[in-house]
N, CA, C and O atoms as a DFTB+ gen file, in Angstrom:
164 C
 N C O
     1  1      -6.333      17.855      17.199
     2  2      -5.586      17.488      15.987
     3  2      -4.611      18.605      15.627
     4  3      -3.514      18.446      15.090
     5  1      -5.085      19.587      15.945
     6  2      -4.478      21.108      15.324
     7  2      -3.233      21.184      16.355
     8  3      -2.245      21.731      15.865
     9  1      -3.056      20.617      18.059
    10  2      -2.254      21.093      18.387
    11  2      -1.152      19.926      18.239
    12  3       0.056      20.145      18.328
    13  1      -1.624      18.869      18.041
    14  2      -0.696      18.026      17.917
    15  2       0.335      18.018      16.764
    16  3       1.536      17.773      16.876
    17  1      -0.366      18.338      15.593
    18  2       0.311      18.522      14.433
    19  2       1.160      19.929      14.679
    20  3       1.959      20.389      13.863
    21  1       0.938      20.332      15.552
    22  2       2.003      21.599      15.634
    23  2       3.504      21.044      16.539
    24  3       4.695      21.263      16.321
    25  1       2.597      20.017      17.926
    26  2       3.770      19.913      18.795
    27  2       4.974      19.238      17.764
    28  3       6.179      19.454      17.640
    29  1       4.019      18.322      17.104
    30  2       4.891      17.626      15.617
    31  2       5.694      18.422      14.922
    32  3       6.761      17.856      14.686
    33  1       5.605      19.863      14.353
    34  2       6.057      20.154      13.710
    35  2       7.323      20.523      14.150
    36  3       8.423      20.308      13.642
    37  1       6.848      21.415      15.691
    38  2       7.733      22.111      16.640
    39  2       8.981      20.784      17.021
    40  3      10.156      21.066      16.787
    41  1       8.750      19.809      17.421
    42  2       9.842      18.502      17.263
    43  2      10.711      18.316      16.513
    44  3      11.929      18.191      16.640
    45  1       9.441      18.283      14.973
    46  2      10.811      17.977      13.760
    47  2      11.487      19.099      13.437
    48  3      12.608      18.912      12.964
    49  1      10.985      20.616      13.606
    50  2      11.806      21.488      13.328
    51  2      13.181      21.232      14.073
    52  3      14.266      21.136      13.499
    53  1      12.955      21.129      15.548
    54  2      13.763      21.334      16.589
    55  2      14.911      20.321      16.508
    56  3      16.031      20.576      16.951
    57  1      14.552      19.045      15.866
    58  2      15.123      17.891      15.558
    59  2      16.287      18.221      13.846
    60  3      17.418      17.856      13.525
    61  1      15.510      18.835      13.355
    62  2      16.391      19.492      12.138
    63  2      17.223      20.462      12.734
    64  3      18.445      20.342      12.652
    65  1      16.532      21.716      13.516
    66  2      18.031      22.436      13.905
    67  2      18.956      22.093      14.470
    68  3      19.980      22.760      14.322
    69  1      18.978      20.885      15.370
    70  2      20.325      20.057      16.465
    71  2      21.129      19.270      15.184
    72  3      22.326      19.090      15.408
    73  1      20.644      18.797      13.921
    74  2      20.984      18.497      12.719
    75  2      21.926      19.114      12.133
    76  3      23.153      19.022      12.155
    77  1      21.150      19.791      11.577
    78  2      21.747      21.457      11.190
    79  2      22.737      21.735      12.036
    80  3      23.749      21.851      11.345
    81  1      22.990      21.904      13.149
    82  2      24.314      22.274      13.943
    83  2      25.089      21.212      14.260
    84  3      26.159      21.645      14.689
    85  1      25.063      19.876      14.256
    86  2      25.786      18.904      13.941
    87  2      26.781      19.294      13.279
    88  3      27.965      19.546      13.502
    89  1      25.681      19.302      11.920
    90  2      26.259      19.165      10.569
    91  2      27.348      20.525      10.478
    92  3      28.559      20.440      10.276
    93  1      26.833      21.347      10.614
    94  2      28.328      22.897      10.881
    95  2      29.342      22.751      11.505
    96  3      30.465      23.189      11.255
    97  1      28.869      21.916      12.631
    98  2      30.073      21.696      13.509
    99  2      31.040      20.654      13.033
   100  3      32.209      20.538      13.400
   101  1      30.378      19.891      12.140
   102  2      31.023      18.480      11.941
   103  2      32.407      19.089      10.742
   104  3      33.609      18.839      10.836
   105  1      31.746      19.875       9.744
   106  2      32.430      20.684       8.491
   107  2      33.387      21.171       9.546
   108  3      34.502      20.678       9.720
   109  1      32.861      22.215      10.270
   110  2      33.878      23.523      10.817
   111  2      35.215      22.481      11.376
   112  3      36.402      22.571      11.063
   113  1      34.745      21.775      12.035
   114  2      35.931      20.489      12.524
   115  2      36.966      20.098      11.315
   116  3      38.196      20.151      11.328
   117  1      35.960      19.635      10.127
   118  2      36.816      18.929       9.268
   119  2      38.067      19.843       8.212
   120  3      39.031      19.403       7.586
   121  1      37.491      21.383       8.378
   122  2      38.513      22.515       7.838
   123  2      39.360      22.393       8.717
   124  3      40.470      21.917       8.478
   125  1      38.970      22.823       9.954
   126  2      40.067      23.032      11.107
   127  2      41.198      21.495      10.955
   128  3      42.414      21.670      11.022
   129  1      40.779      20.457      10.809
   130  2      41.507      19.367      10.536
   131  2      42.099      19.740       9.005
   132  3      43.256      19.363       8.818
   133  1      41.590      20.281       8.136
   134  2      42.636      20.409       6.591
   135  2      43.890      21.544       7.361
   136  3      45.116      21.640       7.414
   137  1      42.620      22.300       7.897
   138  2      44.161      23.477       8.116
   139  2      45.343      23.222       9.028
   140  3      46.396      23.848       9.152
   141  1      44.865      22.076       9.665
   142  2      45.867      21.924      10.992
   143  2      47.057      20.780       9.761
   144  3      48.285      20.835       9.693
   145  1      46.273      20.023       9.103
   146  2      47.096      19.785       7.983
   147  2      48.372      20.215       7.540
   148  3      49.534      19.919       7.818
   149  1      47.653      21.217       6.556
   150  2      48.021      21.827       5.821
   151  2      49.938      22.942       6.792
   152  3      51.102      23.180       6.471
   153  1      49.246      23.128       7.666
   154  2      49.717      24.082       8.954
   155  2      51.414      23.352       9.335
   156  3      52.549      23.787       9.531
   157  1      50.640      21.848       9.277
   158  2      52.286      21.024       9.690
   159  2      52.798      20.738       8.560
   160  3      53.968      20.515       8.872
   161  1      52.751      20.649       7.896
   162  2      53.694      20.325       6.279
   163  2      54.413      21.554       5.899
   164  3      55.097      21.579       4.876
């Protein structure tokens, strides 16, 4: 029980950090898109 609830945890952590770096990457994209904006006007 004890190791399973760990492999579990170790998953959803691992599943939140690929999340988590999505999510940075997705922002860092969407500045780089204001600035590239901003850049041609």
């Amino acid at each position: 029980m004890c190791s399973s609830f760990f492999f579990y945890y170790k998953k959803k952590r691992n599943a939140m950090r690929l999340f988590y770096l999505a999510e940075t990457k997705r922002k860092e994209k969407q500045e780089n898109d204001c600035l590239n904006l901003y850049f041609i006007f």
